[in-house]
N, C-alpha and C positions, 0 to 999 in steps of 0.2 A: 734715321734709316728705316725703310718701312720692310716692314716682316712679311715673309710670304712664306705660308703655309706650306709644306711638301703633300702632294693628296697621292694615296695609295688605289689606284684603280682596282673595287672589286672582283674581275674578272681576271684569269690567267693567261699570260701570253700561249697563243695555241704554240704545239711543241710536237715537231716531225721527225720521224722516225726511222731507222732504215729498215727494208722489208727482208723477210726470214723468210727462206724457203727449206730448209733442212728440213722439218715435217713432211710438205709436197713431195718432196724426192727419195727420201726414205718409205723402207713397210716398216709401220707400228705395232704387230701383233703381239706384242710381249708387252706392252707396258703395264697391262692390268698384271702381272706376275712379280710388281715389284715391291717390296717394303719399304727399304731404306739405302742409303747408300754403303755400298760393298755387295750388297747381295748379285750372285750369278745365275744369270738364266742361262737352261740347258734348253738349244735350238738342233729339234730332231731334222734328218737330214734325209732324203731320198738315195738308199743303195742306185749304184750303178749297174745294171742287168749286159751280163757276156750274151754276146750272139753267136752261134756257132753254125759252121755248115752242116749240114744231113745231107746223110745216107741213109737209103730204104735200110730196112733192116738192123741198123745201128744201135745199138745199146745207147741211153741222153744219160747226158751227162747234168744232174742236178746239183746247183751249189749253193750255200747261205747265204742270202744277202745282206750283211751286215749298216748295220746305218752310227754314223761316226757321226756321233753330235757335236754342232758347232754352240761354243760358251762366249755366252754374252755378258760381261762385268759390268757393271753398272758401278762405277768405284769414282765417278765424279760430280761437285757437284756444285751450284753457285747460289748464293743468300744474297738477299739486304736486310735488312735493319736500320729504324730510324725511333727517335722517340718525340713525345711533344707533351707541351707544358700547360697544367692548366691554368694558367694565365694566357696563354696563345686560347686555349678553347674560347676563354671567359671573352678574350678582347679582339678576335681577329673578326674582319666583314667577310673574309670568305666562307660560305657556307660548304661542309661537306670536303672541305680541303682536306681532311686522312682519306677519303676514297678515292681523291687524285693522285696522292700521294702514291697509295698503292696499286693506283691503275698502270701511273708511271712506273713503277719498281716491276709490275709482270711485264710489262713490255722492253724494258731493258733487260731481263733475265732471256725472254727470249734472244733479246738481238747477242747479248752475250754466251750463250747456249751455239748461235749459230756461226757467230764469228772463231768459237774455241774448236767447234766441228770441223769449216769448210779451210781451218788452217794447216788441217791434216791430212782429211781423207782422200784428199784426190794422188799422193803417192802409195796411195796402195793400189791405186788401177791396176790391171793385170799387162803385166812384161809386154806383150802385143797390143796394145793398149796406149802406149804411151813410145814419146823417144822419136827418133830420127827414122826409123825403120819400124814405124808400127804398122800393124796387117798381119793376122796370125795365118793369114794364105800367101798374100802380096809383099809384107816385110818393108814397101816400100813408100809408105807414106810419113809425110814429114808433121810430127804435132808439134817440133819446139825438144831441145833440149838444152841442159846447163851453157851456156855461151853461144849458142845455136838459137835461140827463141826465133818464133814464126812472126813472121809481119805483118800484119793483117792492115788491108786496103778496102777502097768502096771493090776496088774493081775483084779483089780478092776472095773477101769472105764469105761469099757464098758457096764458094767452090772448097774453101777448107769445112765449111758446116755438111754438106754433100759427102767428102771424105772421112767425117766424124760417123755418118752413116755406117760407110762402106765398112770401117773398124767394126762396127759392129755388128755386120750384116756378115762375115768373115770368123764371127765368134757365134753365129747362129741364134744372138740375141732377137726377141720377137721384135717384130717394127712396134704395134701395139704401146704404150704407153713410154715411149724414150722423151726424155726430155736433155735441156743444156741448162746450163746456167752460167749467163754471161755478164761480164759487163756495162757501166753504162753508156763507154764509151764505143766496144761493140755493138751494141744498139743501133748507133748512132750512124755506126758506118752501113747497116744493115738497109736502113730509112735512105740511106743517100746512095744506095748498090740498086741494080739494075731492079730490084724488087721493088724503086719507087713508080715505076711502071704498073697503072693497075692490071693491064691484060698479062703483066709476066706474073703479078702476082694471083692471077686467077678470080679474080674479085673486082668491083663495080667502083672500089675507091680507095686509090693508091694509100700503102699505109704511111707516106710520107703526110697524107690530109690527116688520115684519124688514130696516127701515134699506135695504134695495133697490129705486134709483132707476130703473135700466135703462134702457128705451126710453119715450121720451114723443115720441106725434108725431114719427115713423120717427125721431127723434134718439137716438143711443146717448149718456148723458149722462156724461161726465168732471169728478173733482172735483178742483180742484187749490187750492193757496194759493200758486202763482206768478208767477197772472195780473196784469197789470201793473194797477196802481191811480192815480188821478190827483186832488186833493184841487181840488175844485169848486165854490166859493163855500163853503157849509156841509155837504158833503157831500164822502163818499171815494167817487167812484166807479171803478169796476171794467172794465176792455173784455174784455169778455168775445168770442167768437169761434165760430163755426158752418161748418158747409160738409160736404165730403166732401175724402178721400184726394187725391183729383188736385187739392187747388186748392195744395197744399207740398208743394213736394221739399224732402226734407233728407238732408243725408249727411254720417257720422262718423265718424273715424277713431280709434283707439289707433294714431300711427305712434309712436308709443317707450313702452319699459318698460322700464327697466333700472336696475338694479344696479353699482357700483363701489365702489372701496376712497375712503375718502377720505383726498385727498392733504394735507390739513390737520390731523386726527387719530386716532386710535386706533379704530375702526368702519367706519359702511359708509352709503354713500350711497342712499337710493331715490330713483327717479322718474318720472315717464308725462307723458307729452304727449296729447292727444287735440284733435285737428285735426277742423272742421267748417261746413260751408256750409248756406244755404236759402235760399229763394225762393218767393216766389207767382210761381205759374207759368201759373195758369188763376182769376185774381180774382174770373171768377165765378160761380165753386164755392166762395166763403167770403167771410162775412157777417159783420159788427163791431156787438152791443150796447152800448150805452154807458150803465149804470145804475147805480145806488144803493140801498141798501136801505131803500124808502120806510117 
């Protein structure tokens, strides 16, 4: 019987990643303020100023503006850890494999960083914000509720992203920097809705040619596949999430990365800590869909 060789290909199979947007959609301004994990940041807050009528002559009435700081916990946080041997140093063709190693381990900390975030924060939208009846003037727009979810169509979505606006345009949030974050299969319906039209979409080449979602209805649109999902009678729906910058703070740390001998055997230890907090801070500046793809 003749023997054949197994040959180990130098190079690593390339390795795709899903994309993080929790950074983009959050303010960062606190992270330089962190140590370690536990530690609380105190986020000073803008008093609210009474306005009052006048009368000529009227004694004013002066009062203290006090400013209620909102606490930011940084009390979470996620590692890896791997080791290797030096007989792996001594005998392996790939060159520089611990720097893949840990190039791979930062980018999964992120994608797990964002998957632990967007599993949460979109129920703390603010009450008009969210539900069957959101519009803190109108009351009466439908985003999806528990057994109720929205059914999003070609012919549909563009007219609930338009309404995702109006939520917000109602809560006095600025147009200036909103963005969404949708699915991929949102997307999808997005490219095949009347926006594959270049002249509706205001541009020289429909974005069904060049796959560019961009801005619809002042929304900068983020795709991700890490939005949390929730299986709803016969349906997977999605919570999707809308707002601007100021409605999360978020803040994250790398406090370790290091390197040791290991005291068990023959190589070397890696590892990294990355420590991390958030919060809705301004609920309503961010807005919770709750859909399916009808």
């Amino acid at each position: 019987m003749r023997y054949v060789p197994a040959i180990w290909s130098g190079k690593l199979l390339v390795k795709y990643y899903a994309r993080s947007v929790v950074a983009a959609i959050s303010n960062t301004d606190y992270e330089g303020e962190i140590k370690e994990q536990g530690d609380t940041v105190y986020i000073r807050t803008t008093p609210d100023m009474t306005v009052r009528d006048h009368q000529k002559g009227q004694a004013l009435v002066h009062e203290t503006p006090v400013s209620t700081p909102v606490t930011l916990l940084v009390d979470q946080g996620k590692y890896w850890a791997f080791a290797t041997s030096k007989i792996d140093d001594k005998q392996t063709d790939i060159k520089k494999y611990v720097e893949n190693w840990t190039t791979d381990a930062s980018k999964q900390l992120k994608i797990a960083i964002d998957t632990a975030v967007l599993a949460n924060v979109y129920s703390d939208a603010h009450a008009s914000n969210q539900g069957a009846t959101a519009g803190a003037i109108s009351a009466n727009i439908d985003l999806g509720v528990t057994g109720s979810p929205v059914g999003l169509t070609k012919a549909n979505v563009l007219d609930y992203i338009v309404s995702c606006g109006q939520v917000l345009d109602e809560q006095n949030v600025p147009e200036e920097g909103r963005w969404m974050v949708i699915p991929a299969w949102m997307a999808s319906l997005i490219k095949l809705s009347d926006l594959k039209d270049a002249s509706l979409a205001g541009d020289q080449t429909s974005i069904l040619r060049n796959g560019r979602l961009g801005v619809i209805d002042t929304f900068t649109l983020y795709k991700s596949n890490l939005l949390a999902t929730t299986t709803d009678g016969a349906n997977t729906c999605t919570n999707m999430i809308f707002g601007i910058n100021d409605a999360i703070t978020f803040a994250t740390q790398l406090t370790e990365n290091e390197s040791l001998k290991n005291p068990f055997g023959f190589g070397t230890l890696f590892r990294g800590l990355q420590v991390y907090g958030y919060k809705v801070v301004k609920a309503e500046a961010m807005g919770w869909l709750y859909a399916y793809k009808g």
